[in-house]
N, C-alpha and C positions, 0 to 999 in steps of 0.2 A: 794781733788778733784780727780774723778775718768778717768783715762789715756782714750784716746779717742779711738775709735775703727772704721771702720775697723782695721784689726791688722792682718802680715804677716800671723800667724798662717794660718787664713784664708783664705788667698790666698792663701797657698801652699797647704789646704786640698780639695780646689774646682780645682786647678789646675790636680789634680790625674788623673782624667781618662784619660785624653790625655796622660797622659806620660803612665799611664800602657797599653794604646791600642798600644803603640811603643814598647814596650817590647818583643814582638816575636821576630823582626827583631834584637834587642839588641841582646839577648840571642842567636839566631844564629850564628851571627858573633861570641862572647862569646866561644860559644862550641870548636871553633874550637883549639883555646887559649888553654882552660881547659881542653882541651880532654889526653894529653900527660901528666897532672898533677894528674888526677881522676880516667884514665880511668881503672877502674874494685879496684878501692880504696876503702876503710873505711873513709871517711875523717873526723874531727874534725870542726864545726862550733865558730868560738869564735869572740866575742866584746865586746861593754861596753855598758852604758848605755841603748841606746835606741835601738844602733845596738843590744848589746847583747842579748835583747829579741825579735828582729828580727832573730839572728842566732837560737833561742831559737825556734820559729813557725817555723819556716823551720825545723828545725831538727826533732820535733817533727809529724808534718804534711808526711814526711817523712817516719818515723820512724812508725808511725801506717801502714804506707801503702806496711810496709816490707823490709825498705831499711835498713842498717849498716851505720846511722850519730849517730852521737852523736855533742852535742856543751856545751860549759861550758866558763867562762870567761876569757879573754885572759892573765889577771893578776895571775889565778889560775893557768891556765895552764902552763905559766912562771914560777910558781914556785913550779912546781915538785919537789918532790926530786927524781924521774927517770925519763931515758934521753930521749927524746920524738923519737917519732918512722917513722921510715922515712917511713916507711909503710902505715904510716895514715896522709896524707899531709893532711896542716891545712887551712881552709877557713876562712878568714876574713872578717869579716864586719865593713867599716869605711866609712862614710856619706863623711867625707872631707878630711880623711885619714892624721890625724896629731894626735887622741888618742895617748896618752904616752904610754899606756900599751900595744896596740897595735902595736906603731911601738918600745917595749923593746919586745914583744914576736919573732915579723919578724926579729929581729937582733940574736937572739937565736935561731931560728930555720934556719937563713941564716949561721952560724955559726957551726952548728950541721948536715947542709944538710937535713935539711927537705923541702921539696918540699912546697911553699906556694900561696895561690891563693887567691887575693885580690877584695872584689867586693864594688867598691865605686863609688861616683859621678864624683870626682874629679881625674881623670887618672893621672893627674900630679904633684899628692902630693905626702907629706915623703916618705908615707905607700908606694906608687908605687913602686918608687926608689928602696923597698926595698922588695917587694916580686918577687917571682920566674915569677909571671905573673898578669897580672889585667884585672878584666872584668868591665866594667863601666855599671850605672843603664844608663846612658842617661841623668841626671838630675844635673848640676853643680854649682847649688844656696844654697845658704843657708839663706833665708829672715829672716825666726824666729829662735831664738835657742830651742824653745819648738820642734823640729824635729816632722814630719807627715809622709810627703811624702818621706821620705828617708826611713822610716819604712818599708812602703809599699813597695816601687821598690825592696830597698832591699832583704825583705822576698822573694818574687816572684821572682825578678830574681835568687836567689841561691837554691829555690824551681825547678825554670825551669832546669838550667841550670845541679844541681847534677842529676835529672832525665834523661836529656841528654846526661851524662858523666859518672858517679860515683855508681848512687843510686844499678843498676841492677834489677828496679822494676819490676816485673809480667808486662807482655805487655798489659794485661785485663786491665790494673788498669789506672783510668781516673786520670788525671790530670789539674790542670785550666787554661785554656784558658784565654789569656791577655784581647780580646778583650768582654769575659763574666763579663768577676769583673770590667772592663771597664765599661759595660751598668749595672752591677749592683750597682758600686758607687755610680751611675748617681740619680738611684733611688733612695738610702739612700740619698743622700744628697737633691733631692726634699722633704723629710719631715724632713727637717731642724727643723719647727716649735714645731715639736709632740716632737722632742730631746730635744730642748733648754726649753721645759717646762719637763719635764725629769729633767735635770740640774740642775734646779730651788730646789726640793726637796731634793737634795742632802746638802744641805749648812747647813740643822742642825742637831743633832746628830750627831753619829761616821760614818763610811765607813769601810765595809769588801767589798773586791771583792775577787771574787770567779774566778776559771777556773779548767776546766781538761783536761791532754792532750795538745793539740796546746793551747785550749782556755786556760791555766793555763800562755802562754806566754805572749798573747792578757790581761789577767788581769793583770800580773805584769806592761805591758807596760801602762795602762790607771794608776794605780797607780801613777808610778812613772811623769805620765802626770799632774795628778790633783795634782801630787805634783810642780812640774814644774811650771806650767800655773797657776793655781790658791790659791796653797799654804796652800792645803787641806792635812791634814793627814791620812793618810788609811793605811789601813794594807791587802795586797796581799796576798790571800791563795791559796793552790789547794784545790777543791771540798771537798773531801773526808777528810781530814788534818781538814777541817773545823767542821764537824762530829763529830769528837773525839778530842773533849777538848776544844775549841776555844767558841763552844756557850754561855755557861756562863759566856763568859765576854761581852755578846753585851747584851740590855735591849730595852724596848719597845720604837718607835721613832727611834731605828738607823739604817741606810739602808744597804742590801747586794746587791750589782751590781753584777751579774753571766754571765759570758761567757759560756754558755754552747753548745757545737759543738754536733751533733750526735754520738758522744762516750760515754757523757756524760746522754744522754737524761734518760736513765734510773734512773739517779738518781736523776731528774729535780722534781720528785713529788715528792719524801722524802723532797727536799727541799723546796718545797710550803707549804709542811705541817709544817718543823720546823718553817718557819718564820712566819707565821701564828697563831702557836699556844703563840711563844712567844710576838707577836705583833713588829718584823720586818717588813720594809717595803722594799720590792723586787722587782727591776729592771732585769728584767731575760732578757738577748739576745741571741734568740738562735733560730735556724730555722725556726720556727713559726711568731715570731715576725719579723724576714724580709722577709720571705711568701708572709705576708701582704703587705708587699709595690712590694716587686718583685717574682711573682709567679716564676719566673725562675731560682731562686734561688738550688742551688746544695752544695753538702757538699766539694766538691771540692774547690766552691769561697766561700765558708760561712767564712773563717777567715776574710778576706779581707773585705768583706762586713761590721761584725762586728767591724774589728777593725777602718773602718771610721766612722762610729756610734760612737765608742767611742773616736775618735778625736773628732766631734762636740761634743760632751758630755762633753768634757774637755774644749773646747770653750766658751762653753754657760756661765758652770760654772764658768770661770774666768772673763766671762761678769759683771755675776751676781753678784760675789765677788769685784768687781771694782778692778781687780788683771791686770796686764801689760803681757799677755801672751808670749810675743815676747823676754821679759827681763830678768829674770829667777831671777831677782832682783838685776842686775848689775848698777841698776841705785842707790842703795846704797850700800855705800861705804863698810858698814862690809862686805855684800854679795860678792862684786866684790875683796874683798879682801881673804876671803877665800876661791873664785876659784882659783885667785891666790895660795894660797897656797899649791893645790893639785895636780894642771898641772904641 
């Protein structure tokens, strides 16, 4: 029998724009916080799972636009074998701020005197306790364990916030506006329908997703969604990595999903034409494609825009799989057993 839906997921991805149109006034308060931890720093972004490819678009988003981030896993980062730099306070990303590795890095870096800045939902978890200072999204639910909306706030606010404190970007250089990816979610999520049949042809053959740049974050995080929510196997590339080597294992019938940002775009026709020739079938999201639904679209909100695209995408699909999106599969007992096991 197939689990009944609506389903949390749901409700925390239509919930978004309101909380990202509050996000200005977050991140101000925020700065003032961050500002004695960041200011004129290199910082390190690190988390896990879903944060970590949130810390992952931030850094990168960032990082084209000239700033000194960098981000990588908090469990890697843990286990250096040199001693971490107090020079480069560490930002973290923790949805409800109880990640293991996350609050073993904040005790090592509290230990070691590294300056630490926490950006979570929940101000009053472990992770708080245990960093140097915390800036909260605004947002202190957690309905589904498939995480959306933690993604988003996240990204954004430590996209805002380092620009306000740390990054030292060029003054030219535009940045997104809460209340733009606000009106622009709105839109993505008015062609719910165009998605969920999208979603629909995803369920036979294999799945490569593609990204470069930020969009290489936004792919691994749909990834690990459709792994999540509907229990689909895929395999996460960056663009380019894809090119060289990876083709001859996909065959006619299996689909490449592409994140492609305007960094990317020049490589967006080489890629029409291999999936074409080999008879892949291509899901490309990339400026164009939300164009069409909101001409006001800018490369600035283009992560954010895509990557709720590819939260209903991961939706629809676990509709259509009769998969429990909300459950991660806790509701049997091996599964719930071998989370156990890793917490």
């Amino acid at each position: 029998m197939k689990p009944a839906g609506p389903f949390r997921m749901y409700e925390e991805i239509l919930a978004q724009p309101a909380h990202v149109q509050a996000l200005g006034e977050a991140v101000a308060r925020g700065a003032e916080t961050a500002e004695g931890i960041l200011a004129g720093k290199a910082p390190v972004l690190v988390g896990c799972g879903t944060s970590l490819f949130a810390a992952e678009l931030a850094a990168a988003y960032l990082f084209e636009r000239g700033a000194n981030v960098t981000a990588t896993g908090a469990f890697l980062l843990q286990q250096r074998q040199v001693p971490l730099d107090r020079r480069r306070p560490i930002v973290a990303l923790s949805h409800a701020g109880e990640t293991r590795a996350v609050l073993d890095l904040l005790r090592v870096a509290r230990e070691r005197e590294v300056p630490t800045l926490l950006i979570t939902g929940f101000p009053s978890s472990t992770a708080a306790g245990l960093a140097s200072a915390t800036v909260s999204t605004g947002y202190a639910q957690e309905l589904s364990w498939c995480h959306t909306i933690s993604f988003t706030l996240s990204s954004l606010t430590a996209v805002l916030l380092l620009r306000a404190t740390a990054a030292q970007l060029p003054p030219q250089i535009a940045l997104p506006s809460p209340i733009e990816v606000a009106e622009g979610i709105e839109a993505v999520l008015a062609h719910e329908d165009e998605i969920a049949q999208a979603a629909q042809g995803l369920l036979s053959g294999r799945r490569v997703i593609l990204g470069a740049g930020e969009g290489l974050a936004l792919a691994r995080e749909v990834g690990l969604k459709l792994s999540e929510a509907a229990y689909l196997e895929n395999q996460a590339l960056e663009l380019e990595q894809f090119f060289h080597g990876y083709v001859p294992a996909y065959e006619p019938g299996d689909h490449v999903v592409a994140v492609l940002g305007p960094a990317a775009a020049h490589r967006a026709q080489d890629l029409r034409k291999v999936t074409k020739v080999v008879g892949l079938t291509l899901l490309a999201i990339d400026m164009d494609a939300i164009r069409a639904w909101w001409p006001s679209v800018t490369p600035e909100s283009f992560p954010w825009l895509a990557g709720v695209y590819l939260q209903l995408l991961t939706y629809h699909a676990a509709l259509a799989r009769g998969t429990d999106p909300d459950r991660l599969r806790r509701e049997d007992p091996r599964y719930l057993a071998a989370r156990q096991a890793y917490r």
